[in-house]
C-alpha positions in Angstrom: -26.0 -80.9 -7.3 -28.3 -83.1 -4.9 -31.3 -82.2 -6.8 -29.7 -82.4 -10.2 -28.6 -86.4 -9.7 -31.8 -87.4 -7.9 -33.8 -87.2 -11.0 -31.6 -88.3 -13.9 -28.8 -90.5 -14.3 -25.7 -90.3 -16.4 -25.0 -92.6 -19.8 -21.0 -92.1 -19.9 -19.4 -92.7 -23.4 -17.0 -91.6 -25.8 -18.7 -89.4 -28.0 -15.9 -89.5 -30.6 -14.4 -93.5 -31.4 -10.7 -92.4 -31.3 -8.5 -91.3 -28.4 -9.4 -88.4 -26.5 -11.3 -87.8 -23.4 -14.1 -89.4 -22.0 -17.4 -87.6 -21.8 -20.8 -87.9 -19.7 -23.6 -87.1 -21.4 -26.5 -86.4 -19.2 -30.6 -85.5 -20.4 -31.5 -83.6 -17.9 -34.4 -80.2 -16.9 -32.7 -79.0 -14.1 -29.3 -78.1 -14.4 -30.9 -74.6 -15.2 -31.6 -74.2 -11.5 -28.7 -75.5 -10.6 -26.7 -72.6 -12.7 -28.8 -69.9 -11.7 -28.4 -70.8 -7.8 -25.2 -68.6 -8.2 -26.2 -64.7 -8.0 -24.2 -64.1 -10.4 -25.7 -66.3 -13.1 -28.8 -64.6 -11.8 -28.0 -61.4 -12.9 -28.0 -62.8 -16.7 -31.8 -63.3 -16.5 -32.4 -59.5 -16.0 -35.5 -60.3 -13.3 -36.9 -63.3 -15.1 -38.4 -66.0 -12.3 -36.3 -69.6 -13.8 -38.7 -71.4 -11.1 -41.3 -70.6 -13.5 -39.9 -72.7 -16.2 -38.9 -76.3 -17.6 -36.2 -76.5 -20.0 -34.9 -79.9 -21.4 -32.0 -80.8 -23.0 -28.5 -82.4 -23.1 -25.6 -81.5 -21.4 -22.3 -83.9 -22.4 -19.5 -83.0 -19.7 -14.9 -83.9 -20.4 -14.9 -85.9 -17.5 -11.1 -85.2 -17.2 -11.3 -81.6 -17.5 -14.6 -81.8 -15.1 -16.1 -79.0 -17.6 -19.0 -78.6 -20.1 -18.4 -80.1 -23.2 -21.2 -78.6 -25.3 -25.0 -78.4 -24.0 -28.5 -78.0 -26.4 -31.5 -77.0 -25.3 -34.4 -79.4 -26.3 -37.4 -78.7 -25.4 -38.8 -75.7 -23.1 -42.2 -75.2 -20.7 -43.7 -72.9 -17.7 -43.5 -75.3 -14.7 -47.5 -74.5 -14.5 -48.6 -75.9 -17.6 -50.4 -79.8 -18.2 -46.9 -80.8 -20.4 -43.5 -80.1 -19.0 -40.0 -80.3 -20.6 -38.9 -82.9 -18.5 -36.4 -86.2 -19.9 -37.4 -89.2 -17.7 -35.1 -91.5 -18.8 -31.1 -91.9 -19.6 -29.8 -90.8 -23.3 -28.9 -93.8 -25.6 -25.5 -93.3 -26.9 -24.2 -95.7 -30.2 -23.2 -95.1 -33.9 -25.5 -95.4 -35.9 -24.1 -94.6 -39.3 -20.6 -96.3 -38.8 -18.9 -93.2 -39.0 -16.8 -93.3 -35.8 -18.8 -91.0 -33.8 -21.6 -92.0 -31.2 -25.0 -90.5 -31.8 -27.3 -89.7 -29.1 -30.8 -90.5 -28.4 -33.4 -89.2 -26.6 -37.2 -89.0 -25.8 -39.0 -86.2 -23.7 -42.5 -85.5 -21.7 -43.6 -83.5 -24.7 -43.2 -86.8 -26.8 -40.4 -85.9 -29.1 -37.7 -88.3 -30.4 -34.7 -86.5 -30.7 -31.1 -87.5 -32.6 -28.5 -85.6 -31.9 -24.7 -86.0 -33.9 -21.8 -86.5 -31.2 -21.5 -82.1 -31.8 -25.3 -81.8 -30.5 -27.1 -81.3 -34.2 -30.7 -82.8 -34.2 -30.1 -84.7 -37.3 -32.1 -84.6 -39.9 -36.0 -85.9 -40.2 -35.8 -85.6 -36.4 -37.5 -85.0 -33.9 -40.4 -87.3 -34.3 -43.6 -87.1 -32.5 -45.2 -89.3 -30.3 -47.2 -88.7 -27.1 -45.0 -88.5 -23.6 -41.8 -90.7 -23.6 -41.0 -91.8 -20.6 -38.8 -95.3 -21.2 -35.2 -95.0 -23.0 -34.9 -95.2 -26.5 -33.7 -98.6 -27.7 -31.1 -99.3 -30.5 -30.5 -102.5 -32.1 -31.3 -104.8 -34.8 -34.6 -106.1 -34.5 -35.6 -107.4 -37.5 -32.1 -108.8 -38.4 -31.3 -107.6 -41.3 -27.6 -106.5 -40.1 -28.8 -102.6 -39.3 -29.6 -100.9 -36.4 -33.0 -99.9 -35.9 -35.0 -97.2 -33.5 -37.4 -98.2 -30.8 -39.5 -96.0 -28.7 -42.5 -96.3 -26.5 -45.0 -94.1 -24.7 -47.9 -93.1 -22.1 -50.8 -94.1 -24.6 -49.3 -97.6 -25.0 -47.5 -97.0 -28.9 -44.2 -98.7 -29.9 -43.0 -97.8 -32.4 -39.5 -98.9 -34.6 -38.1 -96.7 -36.7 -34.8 -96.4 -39.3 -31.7 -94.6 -38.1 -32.9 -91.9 -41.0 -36.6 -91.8 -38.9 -38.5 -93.1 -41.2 -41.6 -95.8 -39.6 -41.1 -99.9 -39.5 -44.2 -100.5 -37.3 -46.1 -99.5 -34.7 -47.9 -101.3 -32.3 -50.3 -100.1 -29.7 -50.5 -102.1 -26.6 -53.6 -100.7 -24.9 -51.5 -99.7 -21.9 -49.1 -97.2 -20.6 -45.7 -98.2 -20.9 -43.0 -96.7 -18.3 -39.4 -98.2 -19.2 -38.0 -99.0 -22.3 -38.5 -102.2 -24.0 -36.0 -105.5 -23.8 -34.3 -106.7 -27.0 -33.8 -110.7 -27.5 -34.6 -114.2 -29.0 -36.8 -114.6 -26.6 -38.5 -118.2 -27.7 -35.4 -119.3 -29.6 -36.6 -119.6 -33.0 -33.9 -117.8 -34.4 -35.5 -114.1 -34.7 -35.4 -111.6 -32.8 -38.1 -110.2 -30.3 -39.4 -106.6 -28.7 -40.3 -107.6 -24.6 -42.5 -104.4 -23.2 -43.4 -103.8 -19.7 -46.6 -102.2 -18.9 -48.4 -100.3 -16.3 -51.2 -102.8 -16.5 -49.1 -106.1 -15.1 -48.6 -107.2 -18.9 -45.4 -108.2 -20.3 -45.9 -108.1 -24.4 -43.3 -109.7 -26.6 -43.6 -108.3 -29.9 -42.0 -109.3 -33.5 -38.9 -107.4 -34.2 -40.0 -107.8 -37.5 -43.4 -106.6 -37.7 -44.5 -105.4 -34.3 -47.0 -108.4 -34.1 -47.8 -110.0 -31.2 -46.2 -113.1 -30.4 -48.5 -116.2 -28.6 -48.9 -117.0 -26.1 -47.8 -113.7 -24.4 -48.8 -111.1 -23.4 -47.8 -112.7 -19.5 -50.0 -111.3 -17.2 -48.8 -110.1 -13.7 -51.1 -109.1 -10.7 -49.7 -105.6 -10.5 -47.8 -102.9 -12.4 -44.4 -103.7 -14.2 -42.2 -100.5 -13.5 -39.0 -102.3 -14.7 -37.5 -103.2 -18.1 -37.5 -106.6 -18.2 -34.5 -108.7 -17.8 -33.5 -111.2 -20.8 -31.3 -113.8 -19.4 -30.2 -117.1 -20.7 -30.4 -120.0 -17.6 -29.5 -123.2 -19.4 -27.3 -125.0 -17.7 -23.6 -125.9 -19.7 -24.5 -128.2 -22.3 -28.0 -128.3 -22.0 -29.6 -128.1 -25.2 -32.9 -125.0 -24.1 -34.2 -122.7 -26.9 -35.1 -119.1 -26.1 -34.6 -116.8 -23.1 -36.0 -116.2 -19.3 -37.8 -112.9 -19.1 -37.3 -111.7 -15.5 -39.0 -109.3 -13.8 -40.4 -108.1 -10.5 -44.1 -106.7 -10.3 -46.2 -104.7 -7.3 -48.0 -107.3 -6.6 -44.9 -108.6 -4.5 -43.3 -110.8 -6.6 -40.1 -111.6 -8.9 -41.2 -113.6 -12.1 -39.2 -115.7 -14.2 -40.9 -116.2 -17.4 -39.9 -119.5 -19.6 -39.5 -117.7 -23.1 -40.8 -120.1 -25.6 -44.1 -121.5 -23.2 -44.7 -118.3 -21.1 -44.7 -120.8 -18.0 -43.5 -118.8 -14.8 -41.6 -119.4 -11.7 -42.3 -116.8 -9.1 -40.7 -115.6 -5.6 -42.2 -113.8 -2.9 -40.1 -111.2 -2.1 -43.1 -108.5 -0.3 -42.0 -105.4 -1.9 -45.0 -104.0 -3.1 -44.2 -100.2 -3.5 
């Protein structure tokens, strides 16, 4: 399964909160090529040419059984075409109505949100449309008001934060392609929460969980593309009395920032990776 792994990574979870076996569930567009490498398989697609074709979707595995679970196709393309079926990023796994079972959440290339129940039914109001998704969806309160909420980003530079029914918070555009998903934290310590986005332009954006506004003095600007989610880390010392968060991050311009939360005022290290 070399070229099944290389692309995608696997969010392991219990689908179902109560005792039973532990399931991988893996977003993936090539585990059809992967099945129909046995001749057998072949046989089922009575001369159709798989190469030809994308197909994303989610495939949850019993890890203690080592077998299929359940799978759902998602989304499906020729492998010719300007948009392709492909998932770029890790599912998000978590509950979102409180009713035991873990949900799971998803973006794909053709920019569709998807929600699946822990059985594999897009729930309802999903999928929602955006354009190409390439970070992981994010889930967690943002606006504090004790729920979990939805947030997604794409090529054209949209964030968006949604309900766990799908219906629209905010949206911010950014003016910049964004390629990971975005951070969630207090970052300046004033007691509300924040949305950190990296950006193909060098610019780290820290947006109101509340309203998707931009929060001063950011955005930071780096001196080359941000390819990374940002890391929110707490540094204080024991004892010391330091509001917000350091936003850490590396760049391609060669160097590993550490952003002060509340000032935007940066340490950086030369480290020389570049690519």
């Amino acid at each position: 399964m070399v070229q099944y792994t290389r692309r995608f990574r696997a969010a392991q979870s219990t689908l179902e909160e109560q005792p039973g076996p532990t399931v991988s569930i893996i977003g993936n567009s090539l585990v059809a090529r992967y099945y129909y490498d046995n001749p057998e398989h072949l046989k089922e697609l009575g001369g159709i040419e798989i190469g030809k074709y994308v197909a994303g979707g989610i495939v949850v595995f019993n890890l203690d059984t080592k077998q299929v679970k359940w799978s759902v196709q998602l989304d499906l393309s020729t492998d010719t075409g300007k948009f392709r079926a492909y998932i770029l990023s890790s599912p998000t796994v978590v509950d979102l109505d409180g009713d035991g079972n873990l949900d799971i959440l998803v973006g794909t290339s053709y920019g569709l949100f998807y929600v699946l129940d822990h059985k594999g039914k897009v729930r309802e109001n999903f999928p929602l449309e955006m354009a190409e998704i390439q970070g992981a969806v994010v889930a967690a309160d943002i606006n504090d008001d004790g729920k979990i909420e939805l947030v997604t980003t794409d090529v054209h530079g949209n964030v968006a934060a949604w309900t766990a029914q799908g219906k629209e918070i905010w949206e911010t555009h950014i003016k910049s392609l964004v390629p990971r998903g975005p951070s969630i934290g207090d970052v300046d310590g004033d007691g509300r929460t924040e949305v950190v986005v990296p950006t193909l332009s060098g610019n780290i954006y820290v947006l109101s969980g509340m309203d998707g506004s931009v929060v001063r003095p950011y955005p930071y600007r780096t001196h080359g593309r941000v390819m990374n989610q940002v890391l929110l880390v707490d540094l204080s010392k024991r004892g010391e009395k330091k509001k917000g968060l350091t936003l850490v991050s590396t760049s391609f311009d060669g160097y590993l920032y550490l952003i002060d939360g509340p000032t935007s005022c940066a340490d950086v290290v030369y480290i020389g990776e570049t690519s």
